[in-house]
N, C-alpha and C positions, 0 to 999 in steps of 0.2 A: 412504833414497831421496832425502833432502834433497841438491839442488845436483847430484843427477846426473841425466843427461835419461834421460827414461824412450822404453824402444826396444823392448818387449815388451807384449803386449796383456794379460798377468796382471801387471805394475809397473801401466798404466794403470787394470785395476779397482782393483787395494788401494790405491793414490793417492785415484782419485775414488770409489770406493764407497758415500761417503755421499750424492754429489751425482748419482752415477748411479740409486741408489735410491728418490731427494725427486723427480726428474724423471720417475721412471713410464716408463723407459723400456722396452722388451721386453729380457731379455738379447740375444736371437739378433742385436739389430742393434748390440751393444758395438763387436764388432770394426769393421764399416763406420764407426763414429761415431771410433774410435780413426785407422781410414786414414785418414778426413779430415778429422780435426784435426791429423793428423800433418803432413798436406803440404797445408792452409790449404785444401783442396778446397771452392771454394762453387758445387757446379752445380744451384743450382735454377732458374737458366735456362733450362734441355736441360728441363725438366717443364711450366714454369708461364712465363704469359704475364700482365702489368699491364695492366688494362683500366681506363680513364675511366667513371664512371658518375654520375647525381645531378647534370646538364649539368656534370661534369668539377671539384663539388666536393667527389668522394672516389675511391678506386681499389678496383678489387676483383681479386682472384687466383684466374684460372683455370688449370684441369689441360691440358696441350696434350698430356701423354701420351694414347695409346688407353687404358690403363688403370693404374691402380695399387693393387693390393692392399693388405689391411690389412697392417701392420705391418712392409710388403716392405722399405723403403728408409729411412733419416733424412737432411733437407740440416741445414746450418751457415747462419744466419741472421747477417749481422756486426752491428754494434751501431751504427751513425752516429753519436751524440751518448750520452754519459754521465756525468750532472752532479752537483753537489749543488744542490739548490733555490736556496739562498740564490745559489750561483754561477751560475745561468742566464741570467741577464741580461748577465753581463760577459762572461760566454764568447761568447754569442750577437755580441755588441759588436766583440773582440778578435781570434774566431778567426778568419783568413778563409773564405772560402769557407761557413761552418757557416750562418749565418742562409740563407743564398740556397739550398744545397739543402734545408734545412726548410722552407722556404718550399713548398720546388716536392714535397716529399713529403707535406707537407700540405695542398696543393691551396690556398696562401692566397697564391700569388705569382700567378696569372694575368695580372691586372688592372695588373697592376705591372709585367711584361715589355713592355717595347717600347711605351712610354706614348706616345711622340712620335707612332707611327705609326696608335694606337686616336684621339689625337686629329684627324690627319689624316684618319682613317676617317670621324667624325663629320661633321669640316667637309662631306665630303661628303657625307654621309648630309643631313645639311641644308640642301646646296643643292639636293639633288634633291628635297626634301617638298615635296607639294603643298599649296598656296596653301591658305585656307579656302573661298576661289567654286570654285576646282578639284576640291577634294574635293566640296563639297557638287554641284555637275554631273555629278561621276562616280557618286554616290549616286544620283542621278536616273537616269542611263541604267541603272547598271546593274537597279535595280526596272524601268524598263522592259523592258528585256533578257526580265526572269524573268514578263513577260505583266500587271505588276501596272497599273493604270490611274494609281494615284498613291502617293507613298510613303508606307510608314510604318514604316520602321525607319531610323533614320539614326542615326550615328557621326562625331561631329566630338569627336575624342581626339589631345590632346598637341598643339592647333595653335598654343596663346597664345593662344586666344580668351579675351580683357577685356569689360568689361559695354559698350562702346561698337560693338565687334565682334557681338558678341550682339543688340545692338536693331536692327541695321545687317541683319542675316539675315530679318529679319520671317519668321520660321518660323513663328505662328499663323497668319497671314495665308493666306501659301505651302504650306503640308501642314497641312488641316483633318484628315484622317484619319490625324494622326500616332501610331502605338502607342508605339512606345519610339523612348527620344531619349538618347546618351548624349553627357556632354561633359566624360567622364573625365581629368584632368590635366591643366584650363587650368588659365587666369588671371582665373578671375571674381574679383572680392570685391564685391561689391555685392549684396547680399540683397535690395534695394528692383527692382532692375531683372530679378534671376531672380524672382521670388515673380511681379512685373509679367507677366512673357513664358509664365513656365510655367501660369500659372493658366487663360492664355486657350487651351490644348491641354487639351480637353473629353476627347477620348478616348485618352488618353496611358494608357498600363498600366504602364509600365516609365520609370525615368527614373534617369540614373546618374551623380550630381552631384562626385563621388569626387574627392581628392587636388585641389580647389579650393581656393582661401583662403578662401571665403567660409562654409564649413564652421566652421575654426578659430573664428571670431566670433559666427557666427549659424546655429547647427545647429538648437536645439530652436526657435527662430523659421521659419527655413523647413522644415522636418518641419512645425510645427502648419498656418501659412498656405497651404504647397502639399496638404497632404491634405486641407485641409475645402474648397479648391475643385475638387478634383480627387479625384472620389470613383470616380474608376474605376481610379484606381494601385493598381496589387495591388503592384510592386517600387520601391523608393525607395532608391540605393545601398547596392542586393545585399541586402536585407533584406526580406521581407515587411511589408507593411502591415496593419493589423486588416483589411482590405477586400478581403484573397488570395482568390482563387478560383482557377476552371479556368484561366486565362491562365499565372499565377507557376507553378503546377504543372506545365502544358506547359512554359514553359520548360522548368523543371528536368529534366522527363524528355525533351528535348530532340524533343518535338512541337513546337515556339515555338521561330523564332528568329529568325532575318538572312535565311536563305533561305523562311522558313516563318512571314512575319509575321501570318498569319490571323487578326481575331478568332472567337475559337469560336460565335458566334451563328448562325452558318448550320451549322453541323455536332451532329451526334448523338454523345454520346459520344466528343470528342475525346480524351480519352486508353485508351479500350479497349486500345488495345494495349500501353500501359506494363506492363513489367515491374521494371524498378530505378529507384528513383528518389532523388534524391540531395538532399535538403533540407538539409545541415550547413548550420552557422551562419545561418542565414538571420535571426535574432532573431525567431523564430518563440514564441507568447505563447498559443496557443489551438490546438489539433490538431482538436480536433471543429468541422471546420468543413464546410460541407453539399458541398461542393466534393471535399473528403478524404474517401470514401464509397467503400464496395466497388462500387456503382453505378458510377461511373463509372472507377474503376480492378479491374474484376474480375478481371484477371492479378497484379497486382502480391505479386511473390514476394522483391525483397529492398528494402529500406527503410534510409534514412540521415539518422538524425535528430540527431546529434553536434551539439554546440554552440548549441542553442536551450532556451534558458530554459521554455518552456513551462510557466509559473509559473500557468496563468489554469484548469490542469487539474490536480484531482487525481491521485495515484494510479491508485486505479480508476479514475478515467474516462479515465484513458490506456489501462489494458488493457483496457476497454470499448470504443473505437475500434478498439484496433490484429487484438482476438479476431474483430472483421467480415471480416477480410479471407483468405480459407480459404487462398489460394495463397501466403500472408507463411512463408516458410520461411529467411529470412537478414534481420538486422538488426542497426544499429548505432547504439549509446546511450551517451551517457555514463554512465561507472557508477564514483561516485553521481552522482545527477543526475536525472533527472526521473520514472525509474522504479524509483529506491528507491536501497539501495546495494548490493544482492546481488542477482550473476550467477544463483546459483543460485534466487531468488526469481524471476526474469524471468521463465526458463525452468519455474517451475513456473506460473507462470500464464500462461501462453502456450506450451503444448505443442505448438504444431506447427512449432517452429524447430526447426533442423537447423544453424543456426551465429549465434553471438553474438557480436558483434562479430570474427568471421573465425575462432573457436575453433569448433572440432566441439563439441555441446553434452554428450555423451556423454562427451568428456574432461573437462567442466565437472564436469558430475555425480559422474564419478572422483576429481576431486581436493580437489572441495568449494570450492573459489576463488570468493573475493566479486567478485573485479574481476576483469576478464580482458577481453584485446587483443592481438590475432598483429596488428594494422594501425601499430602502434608508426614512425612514423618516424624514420631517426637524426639525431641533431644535428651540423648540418652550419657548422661554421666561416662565421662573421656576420663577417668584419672592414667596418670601416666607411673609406671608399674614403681618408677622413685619417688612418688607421692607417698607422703604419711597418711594414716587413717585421718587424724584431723582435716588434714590438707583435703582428702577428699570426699569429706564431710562438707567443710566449710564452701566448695565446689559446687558439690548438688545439691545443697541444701534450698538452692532459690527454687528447685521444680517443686520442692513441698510445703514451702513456707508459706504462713498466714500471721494477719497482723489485724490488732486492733490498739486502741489509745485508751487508758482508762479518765476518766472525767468524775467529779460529784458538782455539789451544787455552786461551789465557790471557782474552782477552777479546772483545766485540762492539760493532761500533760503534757512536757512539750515533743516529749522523744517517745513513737511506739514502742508495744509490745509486740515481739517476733514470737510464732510458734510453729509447733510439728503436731501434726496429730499424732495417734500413735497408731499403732502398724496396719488397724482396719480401716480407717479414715485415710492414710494417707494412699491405698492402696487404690480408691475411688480415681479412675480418669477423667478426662474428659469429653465432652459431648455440648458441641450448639444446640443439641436436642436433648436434654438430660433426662433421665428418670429418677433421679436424688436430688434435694437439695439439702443444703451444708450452712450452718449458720454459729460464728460461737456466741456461748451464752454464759455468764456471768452470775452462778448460782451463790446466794446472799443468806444462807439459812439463819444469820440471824437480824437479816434485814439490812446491813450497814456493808459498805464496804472492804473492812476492814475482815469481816468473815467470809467475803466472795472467795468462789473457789472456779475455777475457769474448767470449762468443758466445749465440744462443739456437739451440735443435737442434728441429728439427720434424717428425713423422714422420704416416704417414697411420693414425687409428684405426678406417677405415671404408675400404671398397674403393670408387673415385672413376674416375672415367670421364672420357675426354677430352670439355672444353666444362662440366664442374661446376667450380661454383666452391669455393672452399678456403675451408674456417672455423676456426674455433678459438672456444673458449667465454672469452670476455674475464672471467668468476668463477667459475675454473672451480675446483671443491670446495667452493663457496660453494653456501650452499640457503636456502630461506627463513627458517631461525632464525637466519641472520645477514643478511635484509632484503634477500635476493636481487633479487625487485621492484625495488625502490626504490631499488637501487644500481644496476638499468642506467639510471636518468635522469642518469648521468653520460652516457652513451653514446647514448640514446635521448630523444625527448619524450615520456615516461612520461603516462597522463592525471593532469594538473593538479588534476581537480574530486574524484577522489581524495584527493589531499594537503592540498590545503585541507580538505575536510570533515574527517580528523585532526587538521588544527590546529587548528579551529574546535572542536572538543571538547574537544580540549586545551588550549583556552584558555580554556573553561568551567570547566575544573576548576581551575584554576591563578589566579581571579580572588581578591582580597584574604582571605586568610583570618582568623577574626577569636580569634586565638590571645590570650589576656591575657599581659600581659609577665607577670613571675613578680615577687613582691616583694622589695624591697631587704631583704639579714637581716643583722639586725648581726654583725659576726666573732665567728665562732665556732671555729675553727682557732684551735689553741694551739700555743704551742713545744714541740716535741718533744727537748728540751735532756734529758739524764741527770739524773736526781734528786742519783747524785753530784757532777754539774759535768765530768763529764770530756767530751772534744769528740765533735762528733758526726765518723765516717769515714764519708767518700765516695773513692767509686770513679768514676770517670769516664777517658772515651778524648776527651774535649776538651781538645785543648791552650791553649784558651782558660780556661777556669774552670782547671786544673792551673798555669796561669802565675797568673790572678789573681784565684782566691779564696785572701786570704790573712788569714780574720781568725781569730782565736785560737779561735773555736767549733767551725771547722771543720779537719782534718786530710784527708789524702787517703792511701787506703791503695792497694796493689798486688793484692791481694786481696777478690775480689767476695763472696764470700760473708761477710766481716769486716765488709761498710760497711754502716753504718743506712739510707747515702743512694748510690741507683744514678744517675747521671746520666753519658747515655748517648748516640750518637747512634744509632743501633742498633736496631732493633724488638726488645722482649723479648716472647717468647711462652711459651708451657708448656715448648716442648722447649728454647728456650735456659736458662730457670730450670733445668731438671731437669740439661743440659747442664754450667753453671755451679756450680752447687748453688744459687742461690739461695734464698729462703723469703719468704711471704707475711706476714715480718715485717718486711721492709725495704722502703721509701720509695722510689718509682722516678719519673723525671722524665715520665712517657708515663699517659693514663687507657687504662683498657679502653674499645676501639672509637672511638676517635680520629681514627678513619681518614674518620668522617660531617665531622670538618672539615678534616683535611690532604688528602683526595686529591680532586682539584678536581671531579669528577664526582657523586664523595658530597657535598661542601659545597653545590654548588647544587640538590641531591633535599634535602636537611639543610633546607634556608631555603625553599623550593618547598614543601617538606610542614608548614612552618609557617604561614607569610607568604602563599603563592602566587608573585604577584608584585613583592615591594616595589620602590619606586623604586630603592632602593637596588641592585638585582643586577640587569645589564644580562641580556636574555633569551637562557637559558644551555641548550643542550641536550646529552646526553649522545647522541654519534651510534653507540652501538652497541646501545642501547635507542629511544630518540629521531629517530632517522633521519626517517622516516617525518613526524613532524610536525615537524620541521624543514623539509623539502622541501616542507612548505604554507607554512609562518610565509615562506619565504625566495620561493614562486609568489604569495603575498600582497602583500608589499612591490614586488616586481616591475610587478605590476599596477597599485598605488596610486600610483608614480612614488615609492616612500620608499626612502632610503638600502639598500641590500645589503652594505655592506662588514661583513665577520667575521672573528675570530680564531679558531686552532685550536688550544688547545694539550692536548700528553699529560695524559692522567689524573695521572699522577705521574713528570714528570720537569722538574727543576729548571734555572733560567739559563735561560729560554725555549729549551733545546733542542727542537729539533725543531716549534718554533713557528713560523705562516704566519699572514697575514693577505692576505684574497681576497675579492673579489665573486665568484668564478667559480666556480658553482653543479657544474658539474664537476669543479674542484680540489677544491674543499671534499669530494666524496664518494671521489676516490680518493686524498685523502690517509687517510682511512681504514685504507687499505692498509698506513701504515706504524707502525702499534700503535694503542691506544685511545684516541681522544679527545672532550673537549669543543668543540662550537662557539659562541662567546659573540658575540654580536652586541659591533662595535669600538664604541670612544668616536671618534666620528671629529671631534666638536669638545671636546678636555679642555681642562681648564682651563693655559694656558701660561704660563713664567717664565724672559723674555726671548726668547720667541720659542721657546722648547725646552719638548718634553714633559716632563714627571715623575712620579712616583709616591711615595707614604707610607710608608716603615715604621716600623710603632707594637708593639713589645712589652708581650704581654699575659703576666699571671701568674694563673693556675689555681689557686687552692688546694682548689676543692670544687667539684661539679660539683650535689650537691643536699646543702643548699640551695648558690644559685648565690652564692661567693664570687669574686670579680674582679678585679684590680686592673692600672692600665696605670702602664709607667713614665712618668715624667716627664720623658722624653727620647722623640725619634725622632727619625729623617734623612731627609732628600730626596734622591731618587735621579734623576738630571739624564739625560737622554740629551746623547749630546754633539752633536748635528746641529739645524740649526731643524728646525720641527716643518713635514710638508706631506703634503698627501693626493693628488701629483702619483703617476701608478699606480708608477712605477718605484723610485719612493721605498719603498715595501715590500720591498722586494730589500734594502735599505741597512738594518743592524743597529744605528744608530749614529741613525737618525732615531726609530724607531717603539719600539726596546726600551730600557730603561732600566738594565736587570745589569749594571754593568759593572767588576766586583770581579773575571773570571773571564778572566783573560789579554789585556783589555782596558782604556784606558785611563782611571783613574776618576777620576770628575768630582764631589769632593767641594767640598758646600759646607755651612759652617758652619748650624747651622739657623737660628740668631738672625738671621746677616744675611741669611737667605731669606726669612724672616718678615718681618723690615723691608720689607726690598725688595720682596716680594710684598703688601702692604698699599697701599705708597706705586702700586706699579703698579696694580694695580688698585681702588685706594679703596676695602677691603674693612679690616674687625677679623678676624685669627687666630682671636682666641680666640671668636668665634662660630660661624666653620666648627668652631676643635676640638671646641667641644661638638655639633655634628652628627656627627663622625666618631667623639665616647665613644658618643652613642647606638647608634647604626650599632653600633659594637663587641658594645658588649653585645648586641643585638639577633641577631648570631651564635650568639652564646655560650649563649641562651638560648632559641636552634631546636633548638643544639646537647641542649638539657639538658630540652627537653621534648618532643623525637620521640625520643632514645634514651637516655632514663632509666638503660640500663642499663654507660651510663656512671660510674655512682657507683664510688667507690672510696674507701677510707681511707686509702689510703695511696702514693696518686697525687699528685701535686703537678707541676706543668710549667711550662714557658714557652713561648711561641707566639708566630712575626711574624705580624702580618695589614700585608697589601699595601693601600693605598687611594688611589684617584683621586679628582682633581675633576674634574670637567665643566664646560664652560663656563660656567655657573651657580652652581658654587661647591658643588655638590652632592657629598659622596662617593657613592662608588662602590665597594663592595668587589671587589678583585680575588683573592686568596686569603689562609691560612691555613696556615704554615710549620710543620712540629715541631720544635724544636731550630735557632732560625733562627739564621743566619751572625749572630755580635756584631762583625766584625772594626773597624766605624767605632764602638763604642760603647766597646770597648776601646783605638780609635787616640784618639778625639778627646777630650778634655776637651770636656762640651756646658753648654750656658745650661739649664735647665729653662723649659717651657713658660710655664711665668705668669713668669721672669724673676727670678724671687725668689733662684736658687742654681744653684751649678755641681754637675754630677755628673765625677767625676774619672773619664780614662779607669779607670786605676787600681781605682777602688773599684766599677764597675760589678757585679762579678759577688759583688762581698759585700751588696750593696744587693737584690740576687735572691734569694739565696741567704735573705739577712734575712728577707725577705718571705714565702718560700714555707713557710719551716722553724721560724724563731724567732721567728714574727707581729706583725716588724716592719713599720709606714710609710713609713719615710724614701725620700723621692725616688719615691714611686708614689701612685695616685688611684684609693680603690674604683670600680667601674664600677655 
């Protein structure tokens, strides 16, 4: 079939067969799916219609047909943008035309079109604002207008009014019966002349001091000095006061307002008629309050209490308040949060709901779900108005992106492909109930890969009516044993007080452990030399140790089952021994379960179940267990104003493939997508040498794992990045600034270590050799998590070598970064090195006899027990 175009609809299944299979497609719709890919057919125009939604900061995809059945038809979705990660920046850059329609398919160019004439729009918008005497006159008539004798609701927002503007208005004077007063986004800063003017409005309920400067400086000062004189504020910018009553309430349930400035003293049961009332965020501190009573709200049937602390009430004396009120049939809580951390707990002590937080309760109870929220809103692309169009491209691109790996019969690639649908596909939302599925496909017209042309195919899985909108399940096979939840807050604002309460446990558990190191034991490994004297054979697939181990002890044979000594790069398991012949009499370079410190996800649970958190291991989560309190540790920072930047790399794959470094809480969770990884909080100030990052490799040698024998060599290199070092965003795209590999078809930036060492003392006024005994500590300190969570690493006849990777930090701190098995020697084999204390050279040459010595013939030379 190869190189000829396929022109028959049975050539096109046995071609794509496997791809038509992985996509779920129905057969009945091959053939339509074969017409139009044959003749490039994209008509899902003629179906669906792009609509504006979220004021036009996203799209959604309606049916224009009258109807479409399930399974009736499939369109061809084209692809607009298809990148590698590391490439999206320079493409975005280069291609033309690409940034400015992502832009506008990702709703993040608005602002940006036709900037000259939103300015010109302004100028006038600003000459026509009225004055501050202008406004404040039209506030008067219009209260008069509405029969009131004097005002008390006034609005002077966004005028410029300054504290000289302000005394200049004499508003105590002017409106003694002023209720609310709002003077949302001047230009006060003077807290001595508001505290002045506000305090002399005796009966002010409401007062909305918001997006002022004077805030910035002197919040908890005017808070304290305007509420001890002014004890009838129930609202203080948007917040309840200790002092809430019927007023802040009416507001809320919008009995109180601009049209309806009433105090409630002359009336009976001002809010009888509430039914929904909307308290979110208010900083609400106490619920039992004489005001919040079935008395005076005896209707009240749905309830929204989202985002108040209400810290000053237990438990129970929340479901003592909220059990008074018989018509409460819908409510909304954070959960965790002030009524425990389970949904289904709510709802048993308050049985007369019928929906919690927008979920039917009755589904709750079905599924058993501690948290639960159908009111989930999506996240919608923040660019900040000095963002470039790239910039905020490369932003929102993770709400749309899709990824697949291309593969043939020999091998897979190592790094995905990223893509965009184009503007009908991307416009599809989402839905846990979907009526579309989405699948890309990989059309091959002339059978090979090499003629693949990428597309994604969409068909309806649910019968849709003209005016419904079109979904698709953005995880979709995805359930909650792979943290379904917690992976739509790439796509969603998931609640937050969730994620924190997991981190907050998890960071309970994970506090200093008080593990004892294990004792130094003198060597007890002997050489394993023939009583005859004849040499020990080794077998090995390194052409490193085959070029240069060459000392008379050792021989190297062609046959595995002949050598005393396996040294391999190769996992050995049961079935390769059994495979090979092997026998549990021979010596092999790997311990059993090894794996707690080469695969980066075991090494940081390895040292976590020791240690907790030592300084030493920057906070390391595994996101396919981990998920979940990651996305508190990362809603934590956020809030505290502390660093967010993170690294992501694979469990087990080597040269930072497939590695990223992001603050962006979204990328981080659907890089997920493209195999298993670690998230490690970045060093985002390391230690620099000349302005360029680096990193440590120190070879360690394993002779026993219990008791723990150790020993490092007396050599390591520095491994240079070739770029200055900077934490400008775009500089993450750049392989050359932030990673340090660069032996693997890049170009390497070796430098001797002796003159690093100089050089880096002289630079920074520091001694070597007092970091390096922080980084032997550190070593060992691995080694010895390693040897006391999995014991069952002993072996007799184990023996290994291990690179461990290590940074410093600004501070001069290491930092461990990983744990190698059979690490690249290629610069210990190129270079002739100085040993650490300076006392002696290790010949490239003799390297791998100086190991070899060490592990097998229980020699010293050139290495330092740990």
């Amino acid at each position: 079939m190869a190189n000829k175009k396929i022109s028959s609809l049975e050539d096109f299944v046995k071609v794509h067969g496997i791809l038509l299979a992985a996509s779920g497609l129905p057969q009945k719709l091959y053939a339509s799916l074969f017409r139009k890919l044959a003749s490039d057919t994209l008509d899902g125009g003629a179906h669906f219609q792009i609509e504006p939604c979220d004021d036009a900061r996203r799209r959604r995809l309606v049916l224009t047909s009258e109807s479409m059945p399930k399974d009736s038809d499939v369109f061809l979705i084209d692809h607009a943008w298809t990148f590698r990660l590391p490439d999206a920046y320079k493409q975005l850059q280069e291609i033309p035309g690409l940034a400015e329609r992502m832009g506008s398919l990702m709703c993040v160019a608005t602002d940006l079109e036709g900037k000259d004439g939103v300015e010109e729009e302004e100028d006038a918008e600003n000459y026509e604002q009225l004055s501050v005497d202008q406004t404040l006159e039209s506030e008067i008539r219009s209260a008069a207008d509405k029969g009131y004798d004097s005002l008390r609701w006034l609005e002077l927002e966004g005028l410029g009014i300054d504290a000289d503007t302000f005394l200049s208005l004499h508003l105590p004077s002017k409106f003694q019966d002023l209720l609310a007063l709002s003077l949302f986004g001047n230009k006060l800063e003077s807290a001595d002349v508001v505290i002045q003017e506000v305090t002399k409005l005796k009966t002010l309920k409401a007062l909305w001091l918001n997006d002022n400067p004077v805030l910035q400086e002197s919040e908890g000062r005017l808070a304290n000095e305007i509420l001890k004189s002014c004890p009838s504020l129930e609202i203080y910018n948007s917040c309840f006061t200790p002092n809430y009553g019927l007023w802040a309430l009416g507001f809320c349930g919008d009995v109180f307002g601009k049209d309806n400035p009433t105090d409630y003293a002359q009336q009976d049961q001002p809010l009888r008629n509430v039914t929904s009332l909307d308290l979110s965020n208010r900083s609400i501190h106490n619920l039992a309050n004489k005001a919040f009573s079935v008395h005076e709200l005896p209707l009240l049937s749905h309830l929204n209490i989202r985002g108040n602390p209400l810290d000053h009430n237990s438990v129970g004396e929340l479901f003592q308040v909220l059990k008074l009120f018989p018509s409460l049939s819908s409510l909304e809580v954070d959960i965790p949060g002030p009524l425990g951390n389970s949904a289904v707990e709510i709802l048993e002590s308050l049985p007369n709901l019928s929906l919690l937080n927008g979920v039917d309760t009755a589904k709750i109870f079905e599924n058993g779900k501690h948290v639960v929220d159908s009111m989930i809103q999506p996240r919608l692309p923040e660019p900040k108005p000095e963002d470039s169009l790239i910039d905020r491209v490369l932003g929102a691109m993770w709400l749309y992106v899709m990824n697949y790996r291309l593969a043939d019969e020999e091998k897979i690639d190592e790094t995905s492909l990223w893509y965009v649908m184009d503007e009908l596909g991307s416009a599809l939302g989402h839905s846990d109930e979907p009526n579309f599925k989405v699948a890309p496909f990989l059309f091959m017209p002339s059978g090979n890969l090499d003629s693949a042309v990428s597309y994604s195919i969409m068909w309806p899985i649910k019968t849709c009516h003209k005016g419904d909108e079109c979904t698709r399940d953005f995880l979709s096979g995805i359930g909650e044993d792979k943290h379904r939840s917690a992976r739509l807050t790439a796509w969603f604002h998931t609640p937050e007080n969730y994620f924190i309460h997991e981190f907050e446990k998890y960071q309970q558990n994970q506090h200093v452990k008080a593990f004892k190191s294990l004792p130094l034991t003198p060597t007890i490994s002997q050489s394993i030399r023939h009583n005859d004297g004849s040499p020990l054979l080794v077998h090995t697939d390194l052409p490193q140790v085959e070029e240069f181990l060459t000392r008379s002890e050792f021989v190297l044979t062609n046959e595995p089952k002949d050598a005393d000594i396996i040294w391999t790069s190769m996992q050995v398991d049961e079935e390769v021994k059994k495979a090979v012949g092997l026998t549990d009499d021979q010596y092999i370079n790997q311990f059993p379960f090894e794996a707690c410190l080469v695969m980066k996800h075991h090494l940081a649970e390895t040292i976590q179940k020791a240690y907790g958190s030592p300084e030493w291991l920057q906070p390391t989560y595994n996101l396919e267990t981990e998920l979940t309190q990651f996305i508190g540790d990362y809603c934590v920072r956020k809030r505290d104003g502390l660093n967010n930047l993170w690294i992501l790399k694979p469990w087990n794959m080597a040269r930072t493939i497939d590695t990223s470094i992001t603050d962006n809480l979204s990328a981080i969770i659907r890089m997920m997508e493209t195999g298993p990884k670690i998230c490690q909080k970045y060093i985002e100030h390391p230690a620099l040498f000349k302005g360029k990052k680096f990193d440590l490799r120190y070879v360690v040698l394993l002779r026993s794992i219990d008791p723990l024998e150790i020993y490092l060599t007396d050599i390591f290199w520095v491994r240079l990045s070739n770029n200055p070092y900077s934490l400008e965003k775009h500089s993450f795209f750049e392989y050359e600034t932030h990673f340090t590999v660069m032996n693997y078809g890049r170009k390497l930036n070796h430098k001797p270590t002796s003159e690093f060492v100089r050089e880096f003392e002289q630079e920074h006024n520091v001694k070597w050799m007092d970091i390096h005994e922080k980084v032997k500590q550190v070593i060992r300190q691995v080694f010895e998590a390693a040897a006391l969570v999995h014991p069952e690493m002993k072996s007799d006849k184990s023996r290994a070598m291990y690179g461990v990777d290590v940074m410093l930090d600004s501070s001069f701190q290491p930092k461990i970064l990983e744990v190698t098995y059979c690490p690249d020697c290629m610069r210990a084999c190129t270079y002739d090195m100085e040993t650490i204390n300076g006392k002696g050279i290790v010949k490239a040459k003799e390297f791998f006899n100086y190991v070899f010595g060490c592990l097998f013939l229980g020699e010293t030379s050139h290495v330092t027990p740990l």
